[in-house]
C-alpha positions in Angstrom: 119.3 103.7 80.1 117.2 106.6 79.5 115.5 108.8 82.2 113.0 112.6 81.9 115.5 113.4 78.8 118.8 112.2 79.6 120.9 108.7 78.7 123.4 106.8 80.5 125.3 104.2 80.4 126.3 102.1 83.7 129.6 100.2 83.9 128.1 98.1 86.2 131.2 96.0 86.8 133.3 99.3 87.4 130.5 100.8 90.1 130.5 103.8 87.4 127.4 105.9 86.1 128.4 108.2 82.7 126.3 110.9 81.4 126.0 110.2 77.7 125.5 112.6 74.6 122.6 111.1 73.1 123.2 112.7 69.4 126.5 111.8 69.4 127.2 109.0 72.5 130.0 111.2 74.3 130.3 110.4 77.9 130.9 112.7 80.6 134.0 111.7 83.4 131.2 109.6 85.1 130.3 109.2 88.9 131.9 106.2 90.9 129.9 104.3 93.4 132.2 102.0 94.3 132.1 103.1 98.0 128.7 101.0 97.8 130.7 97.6 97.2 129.8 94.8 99.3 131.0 91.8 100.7 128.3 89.3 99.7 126.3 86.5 101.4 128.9 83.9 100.1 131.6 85.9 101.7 133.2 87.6 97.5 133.6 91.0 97.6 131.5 92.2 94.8 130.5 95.8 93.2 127.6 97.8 94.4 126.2 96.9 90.7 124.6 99.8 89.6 121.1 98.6 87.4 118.8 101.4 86.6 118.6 105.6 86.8 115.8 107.7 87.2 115.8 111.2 87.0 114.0 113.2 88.8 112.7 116.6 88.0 115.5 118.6 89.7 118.1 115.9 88.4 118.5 114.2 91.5 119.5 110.6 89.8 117.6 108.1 91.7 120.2 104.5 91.5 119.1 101.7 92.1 121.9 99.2 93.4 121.7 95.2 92.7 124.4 93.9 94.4 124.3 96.5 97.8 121.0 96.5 98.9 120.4 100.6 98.6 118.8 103.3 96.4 121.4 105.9 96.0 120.9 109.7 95.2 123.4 111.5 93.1 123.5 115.2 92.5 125.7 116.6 89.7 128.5 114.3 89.8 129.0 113.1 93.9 126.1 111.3 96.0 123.9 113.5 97.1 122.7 112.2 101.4 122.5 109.2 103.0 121.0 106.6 100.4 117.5 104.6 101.4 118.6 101.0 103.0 116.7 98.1 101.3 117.7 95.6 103.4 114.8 95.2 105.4 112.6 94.0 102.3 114.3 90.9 101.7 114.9 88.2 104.7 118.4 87.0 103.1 119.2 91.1 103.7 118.9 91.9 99.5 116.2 92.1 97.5 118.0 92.8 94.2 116.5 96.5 93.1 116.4 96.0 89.3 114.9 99.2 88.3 113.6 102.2 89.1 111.1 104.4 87.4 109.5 108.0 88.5 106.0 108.6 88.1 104.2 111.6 89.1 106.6 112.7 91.9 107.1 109.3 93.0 109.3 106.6 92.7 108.7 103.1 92.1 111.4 100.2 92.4 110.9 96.8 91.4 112.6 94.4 93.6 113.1 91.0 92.7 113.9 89.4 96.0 116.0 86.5 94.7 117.4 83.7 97.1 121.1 84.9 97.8 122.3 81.5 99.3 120.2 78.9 97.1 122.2 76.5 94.8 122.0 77.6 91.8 122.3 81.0 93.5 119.8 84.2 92.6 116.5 81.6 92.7 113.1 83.0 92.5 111.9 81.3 95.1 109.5 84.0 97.1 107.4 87.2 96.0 108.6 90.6 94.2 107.6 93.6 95.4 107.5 97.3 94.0 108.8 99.8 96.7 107.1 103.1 96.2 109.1 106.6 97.5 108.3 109.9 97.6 110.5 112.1 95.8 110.0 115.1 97.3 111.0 113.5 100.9 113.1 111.0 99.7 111.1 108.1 102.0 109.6 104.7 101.4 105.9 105.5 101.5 104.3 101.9 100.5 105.7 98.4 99.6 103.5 96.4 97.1 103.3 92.9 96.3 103.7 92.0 92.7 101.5 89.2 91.1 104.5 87.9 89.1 108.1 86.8 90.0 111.5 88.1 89.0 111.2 91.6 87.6 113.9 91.6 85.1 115.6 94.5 82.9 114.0 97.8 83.0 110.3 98.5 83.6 108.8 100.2 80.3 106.7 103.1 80.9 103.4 103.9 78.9 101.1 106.7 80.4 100.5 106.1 84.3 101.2 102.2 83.7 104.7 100.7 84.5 105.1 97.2 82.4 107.5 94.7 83.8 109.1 91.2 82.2 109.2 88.7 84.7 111.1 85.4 83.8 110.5 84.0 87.5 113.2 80.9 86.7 113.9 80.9 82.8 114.9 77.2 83.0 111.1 76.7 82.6 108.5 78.0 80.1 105.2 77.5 81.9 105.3 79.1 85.6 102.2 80.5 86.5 104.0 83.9 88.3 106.0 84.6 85.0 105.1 86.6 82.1 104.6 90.6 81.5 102.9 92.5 84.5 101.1 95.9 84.3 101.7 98.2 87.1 99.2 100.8 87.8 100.8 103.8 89.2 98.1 105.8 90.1 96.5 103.2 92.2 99.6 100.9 92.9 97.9 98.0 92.1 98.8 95.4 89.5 97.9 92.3 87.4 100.1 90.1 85.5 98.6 90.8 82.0 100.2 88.2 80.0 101.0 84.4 81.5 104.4 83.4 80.1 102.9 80.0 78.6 100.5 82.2 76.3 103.8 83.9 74.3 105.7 80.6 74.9 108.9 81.2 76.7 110.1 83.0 79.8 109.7 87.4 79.1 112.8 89.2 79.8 112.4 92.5 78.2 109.7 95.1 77.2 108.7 97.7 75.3 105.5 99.7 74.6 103.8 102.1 72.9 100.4 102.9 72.1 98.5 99.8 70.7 101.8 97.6 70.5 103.8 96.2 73.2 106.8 94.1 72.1 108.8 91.7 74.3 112.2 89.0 74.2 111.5 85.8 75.2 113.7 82.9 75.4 113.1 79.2 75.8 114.0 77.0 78.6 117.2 75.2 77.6 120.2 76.0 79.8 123.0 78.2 78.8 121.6 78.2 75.7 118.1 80.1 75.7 117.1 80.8 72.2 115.5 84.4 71.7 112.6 85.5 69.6 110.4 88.4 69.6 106.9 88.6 70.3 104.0 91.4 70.6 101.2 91.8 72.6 98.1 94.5 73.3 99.3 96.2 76.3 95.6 97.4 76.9 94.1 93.7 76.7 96.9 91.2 76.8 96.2 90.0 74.1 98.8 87.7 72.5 99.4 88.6 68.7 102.7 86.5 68.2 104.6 84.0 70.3 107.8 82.0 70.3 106.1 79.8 67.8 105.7 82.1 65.7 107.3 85.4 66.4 107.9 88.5 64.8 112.0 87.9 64.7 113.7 84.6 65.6 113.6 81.8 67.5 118.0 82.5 67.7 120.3 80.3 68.3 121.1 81.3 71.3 120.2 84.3 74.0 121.2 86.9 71.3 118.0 89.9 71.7 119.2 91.9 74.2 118.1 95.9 73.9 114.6 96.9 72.6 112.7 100.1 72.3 110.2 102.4 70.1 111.8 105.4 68.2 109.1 107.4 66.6 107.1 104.9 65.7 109.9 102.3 64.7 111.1 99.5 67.0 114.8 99.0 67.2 116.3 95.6 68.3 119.3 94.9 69.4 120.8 91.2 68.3 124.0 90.1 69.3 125.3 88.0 66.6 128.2 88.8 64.6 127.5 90.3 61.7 128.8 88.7 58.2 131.4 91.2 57.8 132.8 89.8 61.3 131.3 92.9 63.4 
């Protein structure tokens, strides 16, 4: 992930947060978090799952934790205070922080609010929410109903506007609270822009740039999920490809994972082995 001019990568299995060299990808000795692992609602003992960074502008890293309902604050490389409880926004006691962005000295963290104990586990069975904190005073300052379910991957940033994929269940193509929602961040209000049925398969990651926003969707067969990539007007919403007919794809299987514009190019990443067996 990338954050105000830095790049990391998070082993989230490991609880570990490296600082990486982005012209050359060399990692620093990285910061462990695994003082945050939990045991979880079904009784496992499971890592504190670091998802997302934000950095804020006197690089305080702002972690949001997936498994361990917290927001953790790391200075240099050991946490930096007491970390802001999330437990309290969810009713099973974690709402699943997925990512975290800072705005205009404030930070926003989408929270997916998944059913711990439901079977299949992790359902979307009630509303997200966007938790908004000052930076400066490191406190919870508003908590915000989303108008779509399951904020998954990391919000995409364009302007004062925070864009967010939301799969709600991906074993269905149609749900009325899934698709891409724009986050106004000067307002904190929101609207889900674009209704998952109009690109044709459940949204699970975003990027933007001015005039051009570009999502992966996949289609609703289990443990299967073929990828393709769409794009849409991230000013009206407006559809320009869909699964039917996508930019790249449909793949076999769940294969785009990784997107984002580079100087006017958009890179995507695609899983399958290569011909030359890489």
């Amino acid at each position: 992930v990338s954050s105000n001019g830095r790049t990391f990568f998070l082993a989230r299995d490991e609880d570990t947060i490296f600082n990486i060299d982005p012209s050359c990808g060399t990692p620093d000795r990285g910061v462990k978090l695994d003082a945050f692992a939990r045991t979880d609602a079904r009784g496992k003992k499971r890592s504190a799952n670091p998802h997302d960074v934000a950095v804020a502008d006197d690089g305080t890293l702002f972690v949001a934790l997936y498994n361990t309902p917290a927001l953790v604050f790391v200075k240099g490389d050991a946490v930096d205070g007491p970390p802001i409880d999330l437990s309290a926004y969810d009713e099973d006691g974690n709402p699943q922080a997925e990512s975290v962005r800072i705005v205009n000295g404030k930070a926003f963290v989408a929270l997916e609010r998944l059913d711990d104990r439901s079977d299949p586990p992790l359902q979307s069975r009630r509303p997200s929410q966007m938790l908004r904190i000052d930076v400066a005073t490191r406190t919870a300052e508003a908590i915000i109903e989303l108008a779509g379910r399951n904020p998954f991957n990391a919000m995409a940033q364009l302007g004062s506007a925070l864009f967010l994929a939301e799969p709600n269940n991906t074993d269905v193509a149609d749900e009325e609270l899934g698709g891409i929602e724009r986050f106004d961040t000067m307002t904190s209000t929101t609207q889900l822009l674009v209704r998952e049925r109009d690109v044709g398969g459940s949204v699970t990651e975003i990027a933007v740039t001015d005039g051009c926003g570009a999502a992966i969707v996949v289609a609703p067969i289990p443990k299967v999920n073929p990828s393709a990539l769409v794009t849409f007007d991230p000013t009206t919403g407006e559809v320009l490809s869909t699964f039917a007919a996508p930019v790249l794809g449909p793949t076999p299987g769940f294969d785009l994972q990784g997107l984002v514009w580079r100087d006017g190019k958009l890179y995507v990443g695609d899983r399958r082995q290569a011909s030359n067996g890489r």
